[in-house]
PyMOL commands that place a pseudoatom at each C-alpha (Angstrom):
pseudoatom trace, name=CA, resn=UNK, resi=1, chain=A, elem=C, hetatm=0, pos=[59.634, 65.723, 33.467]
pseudoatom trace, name=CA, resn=UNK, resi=2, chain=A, elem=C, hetatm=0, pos=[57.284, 67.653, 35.485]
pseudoatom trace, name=CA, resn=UNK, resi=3, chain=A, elem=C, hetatm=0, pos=[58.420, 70.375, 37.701]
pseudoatom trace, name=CA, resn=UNK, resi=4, chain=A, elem=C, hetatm=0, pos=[55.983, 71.622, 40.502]
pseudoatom trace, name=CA, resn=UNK, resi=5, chain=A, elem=C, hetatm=0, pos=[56.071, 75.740, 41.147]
pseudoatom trace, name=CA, resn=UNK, resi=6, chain=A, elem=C, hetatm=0, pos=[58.287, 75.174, 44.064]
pseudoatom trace, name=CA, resn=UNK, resi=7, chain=A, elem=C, hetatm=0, pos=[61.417, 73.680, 41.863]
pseudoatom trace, name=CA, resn=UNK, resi=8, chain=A, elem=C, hetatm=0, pos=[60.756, 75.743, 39.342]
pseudoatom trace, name=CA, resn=UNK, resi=9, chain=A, elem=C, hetatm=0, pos=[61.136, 78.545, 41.609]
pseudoatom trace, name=CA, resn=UNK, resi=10, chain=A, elem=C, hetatm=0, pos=[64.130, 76.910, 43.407]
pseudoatom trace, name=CA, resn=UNK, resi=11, chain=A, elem=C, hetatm=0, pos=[65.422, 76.311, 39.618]
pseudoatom trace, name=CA, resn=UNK, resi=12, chain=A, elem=C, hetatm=0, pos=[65.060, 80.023, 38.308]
pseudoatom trace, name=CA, resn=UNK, resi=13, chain=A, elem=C, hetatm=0, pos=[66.635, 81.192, 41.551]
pseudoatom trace, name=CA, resn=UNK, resi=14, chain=A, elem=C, hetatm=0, pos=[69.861, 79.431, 40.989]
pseudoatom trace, name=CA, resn=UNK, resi=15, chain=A, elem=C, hetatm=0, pos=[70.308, 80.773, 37.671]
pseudoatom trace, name=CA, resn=UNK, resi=16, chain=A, elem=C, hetatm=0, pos=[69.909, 84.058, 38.584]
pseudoatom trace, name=CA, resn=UNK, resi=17, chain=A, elem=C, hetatm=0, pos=[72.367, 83.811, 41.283]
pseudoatom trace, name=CA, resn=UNK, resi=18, chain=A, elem=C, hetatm=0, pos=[74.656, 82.069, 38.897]
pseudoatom trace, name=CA, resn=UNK, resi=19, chain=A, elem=C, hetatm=0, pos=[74.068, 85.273, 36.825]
pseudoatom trace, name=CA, resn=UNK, resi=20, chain=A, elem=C, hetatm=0, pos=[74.697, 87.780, 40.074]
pseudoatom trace, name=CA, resn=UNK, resi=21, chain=A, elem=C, hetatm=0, pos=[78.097, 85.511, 40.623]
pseudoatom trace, name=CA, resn=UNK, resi=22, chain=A, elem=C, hetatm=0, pos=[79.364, 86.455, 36.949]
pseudoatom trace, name=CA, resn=UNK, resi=23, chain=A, elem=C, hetatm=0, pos=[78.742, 89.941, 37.048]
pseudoatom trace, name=CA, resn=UNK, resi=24, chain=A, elem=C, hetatm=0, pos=[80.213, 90.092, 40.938]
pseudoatom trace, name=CA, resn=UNK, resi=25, chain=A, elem=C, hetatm=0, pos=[83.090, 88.221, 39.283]
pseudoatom trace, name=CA, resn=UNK, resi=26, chain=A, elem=C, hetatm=0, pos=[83.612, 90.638, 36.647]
pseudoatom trace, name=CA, resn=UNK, resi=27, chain=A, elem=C, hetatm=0, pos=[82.726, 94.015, 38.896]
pseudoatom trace, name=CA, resn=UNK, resi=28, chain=A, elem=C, hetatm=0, pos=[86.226, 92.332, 40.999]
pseudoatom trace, name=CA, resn=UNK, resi=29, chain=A, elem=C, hetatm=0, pos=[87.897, 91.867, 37.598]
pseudoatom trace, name=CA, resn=UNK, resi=30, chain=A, elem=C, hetatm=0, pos=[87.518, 95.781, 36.872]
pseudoatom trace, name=CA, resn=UNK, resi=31, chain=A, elem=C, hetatm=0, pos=[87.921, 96.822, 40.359]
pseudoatom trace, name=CA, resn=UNK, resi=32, chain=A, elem=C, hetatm=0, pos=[91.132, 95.031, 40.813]
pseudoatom trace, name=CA, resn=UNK, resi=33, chain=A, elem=C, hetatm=0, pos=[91.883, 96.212, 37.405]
pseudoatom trace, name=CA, resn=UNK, resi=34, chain=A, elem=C, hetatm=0, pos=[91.200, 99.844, 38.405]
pseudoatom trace, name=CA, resn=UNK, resi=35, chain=A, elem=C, hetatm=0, pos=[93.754, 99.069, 41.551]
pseudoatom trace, name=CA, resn=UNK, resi=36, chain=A, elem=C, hetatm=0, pos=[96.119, 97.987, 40.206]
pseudoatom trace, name=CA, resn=UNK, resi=37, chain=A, elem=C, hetatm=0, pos=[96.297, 101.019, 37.290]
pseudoatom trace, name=CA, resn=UNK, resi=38, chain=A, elem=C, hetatm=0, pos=[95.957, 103.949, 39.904]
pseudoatom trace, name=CA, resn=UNK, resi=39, chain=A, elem=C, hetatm=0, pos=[98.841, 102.295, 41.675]
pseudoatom trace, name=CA, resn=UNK, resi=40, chain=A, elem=C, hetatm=0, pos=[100.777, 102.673, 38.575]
pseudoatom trace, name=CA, resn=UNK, resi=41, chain=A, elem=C, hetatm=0, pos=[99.899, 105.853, 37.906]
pseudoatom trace, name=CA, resn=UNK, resi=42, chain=A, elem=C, hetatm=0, pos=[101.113, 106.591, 41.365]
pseudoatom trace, name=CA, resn=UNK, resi=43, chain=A, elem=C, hetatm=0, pos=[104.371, 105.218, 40.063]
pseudoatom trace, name=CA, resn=UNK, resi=44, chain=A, elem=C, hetatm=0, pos=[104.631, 107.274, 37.013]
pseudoatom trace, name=CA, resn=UNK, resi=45, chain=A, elem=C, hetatm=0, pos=[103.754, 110.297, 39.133]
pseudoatom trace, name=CA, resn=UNK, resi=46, chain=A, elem=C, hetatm=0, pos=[106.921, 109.763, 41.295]
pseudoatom trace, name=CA, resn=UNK, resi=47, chain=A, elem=C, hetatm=0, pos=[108.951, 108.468, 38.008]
pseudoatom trace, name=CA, resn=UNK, resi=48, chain=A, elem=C, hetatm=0, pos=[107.950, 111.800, 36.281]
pseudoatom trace, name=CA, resn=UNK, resi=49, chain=A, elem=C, hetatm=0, pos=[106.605, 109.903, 33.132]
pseudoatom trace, name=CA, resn=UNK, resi=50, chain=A, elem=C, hetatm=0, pos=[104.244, 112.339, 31.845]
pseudoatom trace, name=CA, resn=UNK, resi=51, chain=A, elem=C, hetatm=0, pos=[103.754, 110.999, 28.906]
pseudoatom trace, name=CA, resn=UNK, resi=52, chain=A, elem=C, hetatm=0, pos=[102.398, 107.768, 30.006]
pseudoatom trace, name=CA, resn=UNK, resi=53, chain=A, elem=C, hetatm=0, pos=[100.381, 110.147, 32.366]
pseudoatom trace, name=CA, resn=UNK, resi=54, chain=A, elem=C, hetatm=0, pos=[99.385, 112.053, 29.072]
pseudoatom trace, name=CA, resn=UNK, resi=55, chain=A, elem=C, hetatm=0, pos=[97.993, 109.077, 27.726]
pseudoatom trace, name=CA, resn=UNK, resi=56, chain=A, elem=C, hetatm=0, pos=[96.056, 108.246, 31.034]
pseudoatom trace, name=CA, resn=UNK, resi=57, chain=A, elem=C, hetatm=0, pos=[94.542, 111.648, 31.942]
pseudoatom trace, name=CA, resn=UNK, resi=58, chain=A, elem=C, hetatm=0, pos=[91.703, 112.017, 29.827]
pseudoatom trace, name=CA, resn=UNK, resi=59, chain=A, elem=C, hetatm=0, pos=[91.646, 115.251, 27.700]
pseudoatom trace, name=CA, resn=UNK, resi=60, chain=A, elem=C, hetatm=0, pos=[89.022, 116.740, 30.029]
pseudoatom trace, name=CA, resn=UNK, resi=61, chain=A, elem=C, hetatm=0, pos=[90.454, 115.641, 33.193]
pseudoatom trace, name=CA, resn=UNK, resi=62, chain=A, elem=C, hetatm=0, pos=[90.364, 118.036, 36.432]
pseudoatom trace, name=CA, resn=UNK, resi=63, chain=A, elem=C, hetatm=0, pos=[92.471, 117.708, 39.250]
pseudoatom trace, name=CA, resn=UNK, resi=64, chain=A, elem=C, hetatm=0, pos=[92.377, 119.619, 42.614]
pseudoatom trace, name=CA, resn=UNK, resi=65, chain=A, elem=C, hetatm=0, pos=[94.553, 120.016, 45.089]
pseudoatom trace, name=CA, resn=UNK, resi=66, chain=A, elem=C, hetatm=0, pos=[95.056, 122.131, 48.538]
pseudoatom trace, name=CA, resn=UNK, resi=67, chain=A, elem=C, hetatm=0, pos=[95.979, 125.057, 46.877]
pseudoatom trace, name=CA, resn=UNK, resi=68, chain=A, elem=C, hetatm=0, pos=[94.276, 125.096, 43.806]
pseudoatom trace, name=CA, resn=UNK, resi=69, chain=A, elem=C, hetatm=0, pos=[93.173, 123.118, 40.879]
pseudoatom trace, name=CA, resn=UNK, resi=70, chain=A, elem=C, hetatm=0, pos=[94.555, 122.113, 37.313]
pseudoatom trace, name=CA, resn=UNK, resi=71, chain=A, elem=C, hetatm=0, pos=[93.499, 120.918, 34.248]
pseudoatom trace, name=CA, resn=UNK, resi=72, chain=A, elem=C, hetatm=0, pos=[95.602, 118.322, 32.046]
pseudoatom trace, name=CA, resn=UNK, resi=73, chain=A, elem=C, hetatm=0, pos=[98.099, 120.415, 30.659]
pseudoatom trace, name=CA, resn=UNK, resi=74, chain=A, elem=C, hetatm=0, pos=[99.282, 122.000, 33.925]
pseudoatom trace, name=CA, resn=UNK, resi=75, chain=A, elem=C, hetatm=0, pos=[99.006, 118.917, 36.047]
pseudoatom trace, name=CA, resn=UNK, resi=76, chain=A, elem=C, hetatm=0, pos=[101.922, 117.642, 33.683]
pseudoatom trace, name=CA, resn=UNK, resi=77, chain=A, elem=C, hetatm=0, pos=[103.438, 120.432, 33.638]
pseudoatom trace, name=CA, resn=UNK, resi=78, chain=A, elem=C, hetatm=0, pos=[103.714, 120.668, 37.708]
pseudoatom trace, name=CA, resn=UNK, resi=79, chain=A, elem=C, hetatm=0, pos=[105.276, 117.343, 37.478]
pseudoatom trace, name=CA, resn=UNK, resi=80, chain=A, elem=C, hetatm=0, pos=[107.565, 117.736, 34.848]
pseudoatom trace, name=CA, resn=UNK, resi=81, chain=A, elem=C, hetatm=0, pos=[108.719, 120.884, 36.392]
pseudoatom trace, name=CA, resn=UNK, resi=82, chain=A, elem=C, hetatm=0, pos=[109.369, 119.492, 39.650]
pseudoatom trace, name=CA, resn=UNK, resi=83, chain=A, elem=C, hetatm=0, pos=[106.869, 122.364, 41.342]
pseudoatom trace, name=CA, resn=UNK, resi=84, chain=A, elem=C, hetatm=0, pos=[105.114, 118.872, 42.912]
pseudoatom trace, name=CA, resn=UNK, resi=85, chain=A, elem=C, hetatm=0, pos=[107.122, 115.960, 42.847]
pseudoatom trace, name=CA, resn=UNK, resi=86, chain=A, elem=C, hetatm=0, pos=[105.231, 112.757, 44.153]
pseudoatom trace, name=CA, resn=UNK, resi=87, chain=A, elem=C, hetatm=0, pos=[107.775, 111.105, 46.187]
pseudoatom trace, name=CA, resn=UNK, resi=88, chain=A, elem=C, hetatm=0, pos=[106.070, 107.771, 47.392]
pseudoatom trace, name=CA, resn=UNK, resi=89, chain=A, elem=C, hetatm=0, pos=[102.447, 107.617, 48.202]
pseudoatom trace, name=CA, resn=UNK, resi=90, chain=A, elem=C, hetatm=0, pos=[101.881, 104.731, 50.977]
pseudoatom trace, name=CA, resn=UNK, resi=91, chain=A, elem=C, hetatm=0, pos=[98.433, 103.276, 50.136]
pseudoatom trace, name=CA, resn=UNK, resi=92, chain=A, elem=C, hetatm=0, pos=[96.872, 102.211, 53.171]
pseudoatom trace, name=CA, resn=UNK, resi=93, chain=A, elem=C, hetatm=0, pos=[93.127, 101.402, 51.969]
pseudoatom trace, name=CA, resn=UNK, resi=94, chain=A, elem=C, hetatm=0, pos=[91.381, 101.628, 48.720]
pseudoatom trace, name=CA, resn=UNK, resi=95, chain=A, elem=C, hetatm=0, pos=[87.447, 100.934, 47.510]
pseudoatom trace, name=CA, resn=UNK, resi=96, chain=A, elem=C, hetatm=0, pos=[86.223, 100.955, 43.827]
pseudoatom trace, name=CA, resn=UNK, resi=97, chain=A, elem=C, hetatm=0, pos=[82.700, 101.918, 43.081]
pseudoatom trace, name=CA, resn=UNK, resi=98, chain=A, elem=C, hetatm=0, pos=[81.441, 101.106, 39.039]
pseudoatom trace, name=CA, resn=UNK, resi=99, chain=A, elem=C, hetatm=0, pos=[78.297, 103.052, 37.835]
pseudoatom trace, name=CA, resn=UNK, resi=100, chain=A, elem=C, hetatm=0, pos=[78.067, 102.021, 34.282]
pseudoatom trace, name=CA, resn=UNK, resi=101, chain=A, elem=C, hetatm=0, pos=[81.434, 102.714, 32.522]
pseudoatom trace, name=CA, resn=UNK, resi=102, chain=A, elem=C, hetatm=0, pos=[82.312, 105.366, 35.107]
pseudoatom trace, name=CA, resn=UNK, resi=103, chain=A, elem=C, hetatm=0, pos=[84.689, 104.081, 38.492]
pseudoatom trace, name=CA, resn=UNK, resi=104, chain=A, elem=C, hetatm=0, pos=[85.114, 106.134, 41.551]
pseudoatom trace, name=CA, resn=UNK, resi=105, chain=A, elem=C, hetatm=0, pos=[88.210, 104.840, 43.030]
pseudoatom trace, name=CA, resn=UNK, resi=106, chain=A, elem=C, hetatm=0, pos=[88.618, 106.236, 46.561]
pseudoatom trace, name=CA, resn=UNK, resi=107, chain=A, elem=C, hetatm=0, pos=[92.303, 105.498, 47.997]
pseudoatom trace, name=CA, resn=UNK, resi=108, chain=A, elem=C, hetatm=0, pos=[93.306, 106.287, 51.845]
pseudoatom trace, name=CA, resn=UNK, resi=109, chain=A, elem=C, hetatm=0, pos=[96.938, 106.874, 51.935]
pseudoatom trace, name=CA, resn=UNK, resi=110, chain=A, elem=C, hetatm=0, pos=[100.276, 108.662, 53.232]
pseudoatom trace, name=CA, resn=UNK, resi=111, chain=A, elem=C, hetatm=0, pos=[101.949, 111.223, 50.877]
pseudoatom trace, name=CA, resn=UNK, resi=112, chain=A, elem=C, hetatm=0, pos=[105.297, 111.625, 50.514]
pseudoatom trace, name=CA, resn=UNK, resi=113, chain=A, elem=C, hetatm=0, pos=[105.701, 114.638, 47.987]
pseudoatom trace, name=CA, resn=UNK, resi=114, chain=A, elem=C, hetatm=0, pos=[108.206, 118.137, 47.833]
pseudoatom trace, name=CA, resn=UNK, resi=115, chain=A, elem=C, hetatm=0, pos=[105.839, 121.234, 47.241]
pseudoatom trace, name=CA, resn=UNK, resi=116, chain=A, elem=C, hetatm=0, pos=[107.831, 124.381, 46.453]
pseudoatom trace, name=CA, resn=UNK, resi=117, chain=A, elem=C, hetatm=0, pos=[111.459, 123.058, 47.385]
pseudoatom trace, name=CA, resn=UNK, resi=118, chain=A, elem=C, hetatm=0, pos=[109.728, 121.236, 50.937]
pseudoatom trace, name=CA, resn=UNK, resi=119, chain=A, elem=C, hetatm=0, pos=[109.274, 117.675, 51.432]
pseudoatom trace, name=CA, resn=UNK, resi=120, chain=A, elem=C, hetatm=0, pos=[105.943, 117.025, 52.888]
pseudoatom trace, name=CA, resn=UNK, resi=121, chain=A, elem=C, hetatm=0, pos=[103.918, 114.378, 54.659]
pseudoatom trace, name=CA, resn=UNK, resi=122, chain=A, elem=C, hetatm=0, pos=[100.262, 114.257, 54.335]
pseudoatom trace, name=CA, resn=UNK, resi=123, chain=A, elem=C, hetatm=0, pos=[97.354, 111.972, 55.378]
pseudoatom trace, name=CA, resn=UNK, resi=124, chain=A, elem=C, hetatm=0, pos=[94.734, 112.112, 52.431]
pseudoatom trace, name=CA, resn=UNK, resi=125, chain=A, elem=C, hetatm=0, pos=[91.907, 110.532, 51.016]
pseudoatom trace, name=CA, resn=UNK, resi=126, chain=A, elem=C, hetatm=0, pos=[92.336, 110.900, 46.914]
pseudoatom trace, name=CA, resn=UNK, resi=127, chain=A, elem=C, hetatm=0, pos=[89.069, 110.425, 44.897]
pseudoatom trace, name=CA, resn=UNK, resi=128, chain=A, elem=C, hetatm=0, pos=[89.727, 109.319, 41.264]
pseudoatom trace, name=CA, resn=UNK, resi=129, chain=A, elem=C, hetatm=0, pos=[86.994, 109.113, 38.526]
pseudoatom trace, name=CA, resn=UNK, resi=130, chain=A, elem=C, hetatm=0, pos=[87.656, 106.947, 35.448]
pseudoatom trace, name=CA, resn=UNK, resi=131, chain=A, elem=C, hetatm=0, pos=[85.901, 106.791, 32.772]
pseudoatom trace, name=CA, resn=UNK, resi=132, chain=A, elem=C, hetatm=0, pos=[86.108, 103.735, 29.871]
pseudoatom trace, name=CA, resn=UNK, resi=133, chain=A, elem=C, hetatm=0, pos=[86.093, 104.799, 26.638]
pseudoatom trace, name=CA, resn=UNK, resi=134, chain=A, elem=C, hetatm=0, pos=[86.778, 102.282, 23.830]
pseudoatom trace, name=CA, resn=UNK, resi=135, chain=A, elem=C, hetatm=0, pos=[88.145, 99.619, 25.869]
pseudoatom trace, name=CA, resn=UNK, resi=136, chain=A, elem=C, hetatm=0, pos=[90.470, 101.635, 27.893]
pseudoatom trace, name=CA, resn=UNK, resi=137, chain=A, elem=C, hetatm=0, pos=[90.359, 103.586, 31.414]
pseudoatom trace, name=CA, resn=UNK, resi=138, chain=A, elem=C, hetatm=0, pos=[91.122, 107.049, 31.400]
pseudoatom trace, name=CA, resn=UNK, resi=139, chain=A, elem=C, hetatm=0, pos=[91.513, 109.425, 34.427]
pseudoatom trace, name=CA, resn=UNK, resi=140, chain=A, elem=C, hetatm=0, pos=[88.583, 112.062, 34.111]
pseudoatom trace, name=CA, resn=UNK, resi=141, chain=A, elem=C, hetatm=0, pos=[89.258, 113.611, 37.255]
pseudoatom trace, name=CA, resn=UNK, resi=142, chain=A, elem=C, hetatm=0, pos=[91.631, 113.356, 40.680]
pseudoatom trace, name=CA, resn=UNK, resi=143, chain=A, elem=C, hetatm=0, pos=[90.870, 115.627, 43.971]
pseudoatom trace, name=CA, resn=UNK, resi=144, chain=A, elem=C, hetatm=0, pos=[92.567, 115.149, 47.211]
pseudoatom trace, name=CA, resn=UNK, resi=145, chain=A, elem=C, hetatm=0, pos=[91.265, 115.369, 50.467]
pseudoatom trace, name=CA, resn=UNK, resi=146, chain=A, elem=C, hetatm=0, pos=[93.726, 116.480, 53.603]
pseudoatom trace, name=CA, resn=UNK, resi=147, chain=A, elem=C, hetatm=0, pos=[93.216, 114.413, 56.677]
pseudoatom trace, name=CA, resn=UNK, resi=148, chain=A, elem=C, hetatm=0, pos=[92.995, 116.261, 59.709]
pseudoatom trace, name=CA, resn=UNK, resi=149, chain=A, elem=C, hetatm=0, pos=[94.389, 115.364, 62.817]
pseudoatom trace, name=CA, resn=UNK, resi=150, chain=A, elem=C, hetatm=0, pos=[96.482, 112.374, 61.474]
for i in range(1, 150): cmd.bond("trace and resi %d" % i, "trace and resi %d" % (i + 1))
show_as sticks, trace
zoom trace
């Protein structure tokens, strides 16, 4: 069988998009994936389960807040003290960006939490980093951003 250069352009075309279709299919299966864990770990947050949040946050992991920021240890501590108790966050949007085995999830939500004895609303934008390591996702870092004027 004799292909001319046209259909064997035509040809190598369609494989490659074949090819770009896989890897868009698994980029979804990680994003979704990623969603789906950082709405758990919003769960655990306002369950107080620190030590499934122990084994998410990766040894390394930073987090910053309005007033300050934490590394692992004190994070869990905050919410196993009660000194910031994640009530309910209301996700209202959330994107997932994958460089490599690195995910920047960025979620746009409502925040329900008691700071210091007050319960408090916020609009934020919350940027977490994962990292995979050996198979798993772990939470390298977690900042949030205060909305203003909503």
């Amino acid at each position: 069988m004799k292909l001319s250069i046209p259909k064997l352009c035509l040809l190598l075309i369609s494989f490659s998009g074949l090819g770009a279709q896989a890897q868009t299919a698994l980029n979804t299966q990680a994003e979704q994936e990623l969603i789906n864990l950082s709405k758990e770990k919003w769960r655990w947050m306002s369950e107080k389960k620190v030590d499934t949040l122990a084994a998410l946050f990766h040894e390394k992991a930073v987090f910053v807040h309005m007033g300050g920021t934490m590394n692992k240890d004190r994070e869990l501590n905050t919410i196993k003290s009660g000194g910031i108790h994640y009530k309910q966050a209301d996700i209202q949007e959330t994107s997932v960006q994958l460089i490599g085995n690195t995910a920047i999830l960025l979620s746009r939500l409502r925040l329900l939490a008691v700071v210091g004895g007050n319960e408090v609303t916020n609009p934020f934008v919350v940027t977490e980093v994962y990292v995979r390591q050996d198979g798993k996702w772990t939470l390298g870092s977690m900042s949030f951003t205060r909305l203003l004027g909503q």
